[in-house]
N, C-alpha and C positions, 0 to 999 in steps of 0.2 A: 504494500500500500504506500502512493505517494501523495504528498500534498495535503498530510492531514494539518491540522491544527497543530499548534506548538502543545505539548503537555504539560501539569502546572507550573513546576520550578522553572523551565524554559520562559515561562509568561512572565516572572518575574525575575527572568534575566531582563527582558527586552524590555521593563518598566526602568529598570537600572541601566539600561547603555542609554535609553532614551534621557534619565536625568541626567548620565554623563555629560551630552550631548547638550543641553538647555545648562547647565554650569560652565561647561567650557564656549559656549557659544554666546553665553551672555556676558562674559569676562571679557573677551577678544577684545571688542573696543576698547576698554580701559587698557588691556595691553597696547594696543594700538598706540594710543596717546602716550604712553611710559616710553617706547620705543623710538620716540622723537628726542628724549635725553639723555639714554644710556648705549653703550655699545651693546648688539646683540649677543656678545657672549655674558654680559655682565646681568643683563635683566634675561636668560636663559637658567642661568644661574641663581639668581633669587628667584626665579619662579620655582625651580626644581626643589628649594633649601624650604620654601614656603612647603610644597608639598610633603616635604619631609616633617614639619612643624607642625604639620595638620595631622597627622595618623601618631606623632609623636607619644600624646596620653594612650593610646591605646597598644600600642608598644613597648611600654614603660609596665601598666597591670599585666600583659600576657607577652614573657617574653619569650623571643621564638626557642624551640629544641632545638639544641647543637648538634642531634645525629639528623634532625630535619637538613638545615643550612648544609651541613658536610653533603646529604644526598642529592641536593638543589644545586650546589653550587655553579654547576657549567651552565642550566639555563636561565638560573638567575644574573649569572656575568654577562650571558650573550644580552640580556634584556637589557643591563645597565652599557654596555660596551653596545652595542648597535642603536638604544633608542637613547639615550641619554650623551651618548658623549660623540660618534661616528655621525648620529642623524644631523643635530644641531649644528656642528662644525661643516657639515657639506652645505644643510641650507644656507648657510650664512655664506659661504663661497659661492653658492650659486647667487645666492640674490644680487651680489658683488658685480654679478657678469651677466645679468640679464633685466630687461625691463618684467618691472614688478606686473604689469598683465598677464605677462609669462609665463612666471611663475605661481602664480596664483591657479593660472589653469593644470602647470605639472603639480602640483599636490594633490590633484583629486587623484593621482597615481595610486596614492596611498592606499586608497581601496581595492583597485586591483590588483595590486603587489599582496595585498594580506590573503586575498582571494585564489589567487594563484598560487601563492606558498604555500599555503593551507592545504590547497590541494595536491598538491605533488610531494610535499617533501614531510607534512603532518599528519598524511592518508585522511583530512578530515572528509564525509559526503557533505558535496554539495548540490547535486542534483542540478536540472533545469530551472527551476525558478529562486534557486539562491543566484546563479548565474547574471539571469533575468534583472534581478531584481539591484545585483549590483554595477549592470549597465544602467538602469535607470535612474540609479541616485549618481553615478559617474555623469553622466551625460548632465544630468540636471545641476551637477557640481561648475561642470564646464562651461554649461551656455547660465548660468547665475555668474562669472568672472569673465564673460568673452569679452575681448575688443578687438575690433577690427588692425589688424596690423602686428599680431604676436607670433612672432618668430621661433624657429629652435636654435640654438647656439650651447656651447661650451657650458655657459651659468643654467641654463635649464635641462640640459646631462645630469649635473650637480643636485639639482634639486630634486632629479628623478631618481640618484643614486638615494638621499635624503628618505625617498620614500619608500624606496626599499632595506631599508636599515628598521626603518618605521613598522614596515609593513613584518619585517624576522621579528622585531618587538614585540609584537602583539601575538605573533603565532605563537613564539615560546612564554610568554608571560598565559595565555590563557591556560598553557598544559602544566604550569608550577603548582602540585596538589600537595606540597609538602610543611610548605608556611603558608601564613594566609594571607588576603592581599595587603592589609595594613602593612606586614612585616614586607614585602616585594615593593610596594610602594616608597616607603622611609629608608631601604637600602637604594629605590633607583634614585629618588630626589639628594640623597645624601651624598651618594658618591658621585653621579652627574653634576649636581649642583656645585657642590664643591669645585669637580674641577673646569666648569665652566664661568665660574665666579674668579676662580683665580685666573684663567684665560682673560677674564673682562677687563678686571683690576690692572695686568699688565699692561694690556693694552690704552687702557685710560692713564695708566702712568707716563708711557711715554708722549701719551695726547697731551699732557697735564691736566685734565678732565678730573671733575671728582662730584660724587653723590652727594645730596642731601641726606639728611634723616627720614622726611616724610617722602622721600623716591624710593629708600630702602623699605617704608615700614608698609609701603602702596603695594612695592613688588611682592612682597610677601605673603601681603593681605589677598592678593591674587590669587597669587600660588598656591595659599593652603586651599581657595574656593574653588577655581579653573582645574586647576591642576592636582593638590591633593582627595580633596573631596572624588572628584572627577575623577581621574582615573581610578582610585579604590572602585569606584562604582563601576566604572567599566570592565575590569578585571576580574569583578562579583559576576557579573552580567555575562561576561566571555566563559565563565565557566560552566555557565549554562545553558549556554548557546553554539557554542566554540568560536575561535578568533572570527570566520569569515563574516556570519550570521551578528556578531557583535558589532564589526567595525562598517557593515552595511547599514546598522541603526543610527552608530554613534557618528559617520560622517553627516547625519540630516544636521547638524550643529549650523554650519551657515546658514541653513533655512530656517532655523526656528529663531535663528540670529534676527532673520529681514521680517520674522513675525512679529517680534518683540518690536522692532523699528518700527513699523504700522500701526501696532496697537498700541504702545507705549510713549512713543517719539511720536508719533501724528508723521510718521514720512510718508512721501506721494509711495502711489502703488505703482511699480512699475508691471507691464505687460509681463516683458522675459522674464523677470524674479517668478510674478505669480507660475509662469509655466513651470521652469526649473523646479519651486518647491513642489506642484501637482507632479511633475516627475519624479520626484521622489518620496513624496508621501505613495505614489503606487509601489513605489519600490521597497517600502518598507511594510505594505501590506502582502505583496507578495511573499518578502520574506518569512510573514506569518506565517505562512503556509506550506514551510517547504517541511515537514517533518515526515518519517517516512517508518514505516515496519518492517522487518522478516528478522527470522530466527539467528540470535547470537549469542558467541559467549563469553563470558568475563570472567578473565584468570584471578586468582587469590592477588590481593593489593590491601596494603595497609597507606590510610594519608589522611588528611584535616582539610576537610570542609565544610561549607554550610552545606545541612541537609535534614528532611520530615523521615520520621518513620513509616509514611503511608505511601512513598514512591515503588512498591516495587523492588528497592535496592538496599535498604536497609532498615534491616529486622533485629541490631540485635539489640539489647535489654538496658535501661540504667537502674541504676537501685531505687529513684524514684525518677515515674516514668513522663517522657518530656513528649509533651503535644505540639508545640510549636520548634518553627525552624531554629536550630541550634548548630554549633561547630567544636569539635572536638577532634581528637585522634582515633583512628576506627576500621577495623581489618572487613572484609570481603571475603569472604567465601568463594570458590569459582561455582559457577552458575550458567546453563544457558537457558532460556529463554525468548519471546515474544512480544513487543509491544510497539507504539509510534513513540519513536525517540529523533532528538539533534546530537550534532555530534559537540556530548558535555562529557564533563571530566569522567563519565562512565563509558562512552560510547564513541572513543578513539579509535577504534579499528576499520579497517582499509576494507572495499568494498569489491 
């Protein structure tokens, strides 16, 4: 069976990539503005250190297991080393060497590069209508930033390489089931942060440029909302969805960007926006839709996630018994079975 309905935990993945989405897309602007005073390694940097600041209480009462971190370690590096430190540095060179139409239009790469990794190199299904549905919010990405006259050159390579670092981010951060995303979050803002903060710094040294207080304490303020809040949510969301199905939500951001502009700012309506967002609100309906059934099996696994006891996957006991969604550490039995599933931290296998 294809095409059914997402099942419940999946439904509120996609209520979480969507806040992702509405936090990081209501922030932009204010980044936007921040970005006319800082170098972009410098406010790349306090954003990341911000989101580090924001999961920070909840890392501090649960701190992660040390045989977790030792078992994560390579795809928690590739997430900090690809999204945190590889992607930033190449966009910033792109943007360097291309006009900004450009590049606005190679970002929506981003979605097909997760899409595409996803599929070849993380065996995630994605069937016909996750496909579908991630040309339709691509397409809607691109004609929302067209202008007449955007070229390819050397800086929009850059920006494309950018989204492919982005796009290995999000494939290996959705499949980390060993810490949770608070703890994946506070190492990638920590250590991106960090050394994208010190990148900035240098470079403002030799500018002689130098920060305010309230530019430091704005960036921040950002960061833990944009970006920490945000991504925790996305990486909840991707676990229940898996990367492709998450990052096909979580790019409708610019569109609910030009919503909030409408409803909120009193901006004129423009024609191409309204289309572009109907192109992707279908694309995120579609994606509803793409969940699919036949018989599978799942090997013995022990790991820490959110999860109900009435999914199907996990039956086994606490001393006093917990009706609501909860997270803890928790072994798996091998099993096969039957049901309409995404591909979420249970249902990784190659088709």
């Amino acid at each position: 069976m294809v095409g059914a309905t997402l099942p419940g935990m999946s439904r509120r993945g996609t209520v979480r990539c969507l806040l992702a989405a509405v936090l990081f897309g209501l922030t932009t602007p204010a980044v936007s503005r921040l970005a006319d005073d800082m170098s972009a390694f410098t406010l790349a940097g306090l954003l990341y250190l911000g989101a580090a600041v924001a999961v920070l209480p909840f890392c501090v009462r649960r701190l992660p297991d040390r045989g977790a971190l030792a078992r994560s370690w390579r795809p928690i590096t590739t997430a900090v080393v690809a999204g945190g430190a590889a992607g930033p540095v190449l966009l910033v060179a792109g943007l360097a060497r291309t006009e900004a139409s450009t590049a606005s239009i190679m970002l929506n790469l981003e979605l097909a590069a997760t899409v595409v990794l996803a599929a070849l190199f993380f065996h995630e299904h994605l069937g016909g209508r996750v496909v579908v549905a991630a040309a339709l919010v691509s397409a809607g990405g691109a004609l929302l930033v067209w202008e007449p006259g955007a070229t390819l050159d050397v800086g929009a390579l850059l920006v494309a390489a950018a989204c492919v670092c982005w796009g290995l981010d999000n494939c290996v951060t959705a499949e980390i089931d060993q810490v949770t995303p608070e703890h994946v979050v506070f190492l990638k803002g920590a250590v991106a942060g960090t050394v994208n903060l010190l990148l900035g710094l240098t470079v403002a040294a030799e500018a002689g440029s130098s920060l305010t207080g309230s530019q430091i304490l704005a960036a921040l303020a950002i960061g833990a909302i944009g970006y920490g809040a945000s991504i925790t949510l996305w990486v909840k969301g991707a676990r229940d969805l898996g990367a492709a199905r998450g990052q096909v939500i979580f790019a409708t951001a610019p569109f609910l960007g030009a919503l909030a502009a409408w409803t909120v700012l009193d901006d004129p309506i423009d024609a191409i926006q309204v289309t572009a967002t109907v192109l992707a609100g279908l694309g995120v309906v579609v994606s509803l839709r793409s969940a699919h059934s036949h018989q599978h099996g799942h090997e013995a696994v022990v790991h820490d996630h959110e999860h109900r006891h009435d999914d199907a996957h996990h039956d086994h006991t606490h001393d006093d018994e917990v009706a609501v969604v909860h997270s803890h550490r928790h072994e798996h039995i091998s099993v096969v079975h039957r049901h309409p599933h995404v591909p979420d931290l249970h249902h990784r296998h190659p088709h």
